[in-house]
N, C-alpha and C positions, 0 to 999 in steps of 0.2 A: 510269547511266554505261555507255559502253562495253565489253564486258568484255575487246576486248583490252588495252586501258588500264588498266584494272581489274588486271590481272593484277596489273603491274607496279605498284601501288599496296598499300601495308599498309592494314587496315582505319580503322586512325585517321586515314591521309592522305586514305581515299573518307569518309569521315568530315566531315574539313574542305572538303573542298571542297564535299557538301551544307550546310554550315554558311554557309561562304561566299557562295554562289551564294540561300542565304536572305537573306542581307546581313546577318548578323552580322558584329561587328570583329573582330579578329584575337584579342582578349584572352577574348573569348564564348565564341570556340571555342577556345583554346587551353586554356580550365578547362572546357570543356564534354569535351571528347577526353582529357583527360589529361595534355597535353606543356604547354613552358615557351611562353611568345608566341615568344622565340627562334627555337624550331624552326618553328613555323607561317609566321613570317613568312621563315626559310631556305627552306621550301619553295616558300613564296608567292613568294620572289625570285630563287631559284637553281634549283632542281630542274628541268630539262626537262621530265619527263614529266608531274608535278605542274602545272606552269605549263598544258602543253600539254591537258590534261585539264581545267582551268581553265577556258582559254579556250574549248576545245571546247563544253562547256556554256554558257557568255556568250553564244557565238554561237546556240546551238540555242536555246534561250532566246529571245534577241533575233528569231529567225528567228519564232519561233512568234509571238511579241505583235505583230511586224511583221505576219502574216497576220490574225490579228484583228482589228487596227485596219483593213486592209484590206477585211473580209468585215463589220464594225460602218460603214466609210462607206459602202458600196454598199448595204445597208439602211436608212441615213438619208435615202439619195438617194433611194431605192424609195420612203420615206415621204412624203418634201416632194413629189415629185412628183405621187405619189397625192391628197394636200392642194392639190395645185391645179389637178388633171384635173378 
């Protein structure tokens, strides 16, 4: 995580959100960290920085597997073509 983000996070909130971001539900990590689903999901749905630190990672994430798949088809391509040079 970011650490200025971080900052402003308690350790059970950087907590859930690697919980999250694993795709556990809400209920997984809320007995996994310690708190009620309640509060996971008050963070999950309210908290700014929570949300924002959330998404932050969704998207790095998403950014990453996006390059993958991009550097995995330009090797497929290298192959077929090579199979028919």
């Amino acid at each position: 995580m970011r650490q200025n983000a971080t900052q402003n996070l308690d350790p059970k909130q950087q907590r859930a959100i690697e919980l999250l971001i694993q795709g556990k539900n809400i209920s997984v990590v809320a007995n996994e960290i310690g708190m009620s689903r309640s509060t996971v999901h008050r963070w999950k749905s309210y908290d700014p920085i929570f949300i924002a630190e959330l998404n932050q990672l969704k998207a790095s994430m998403w950014e990453a597997q996006q390059e993958k798949i991009a550097s995995a088809r330009i090797s497929a391509l290298d192959a077929v073509v090579e199979m028919l040079v």
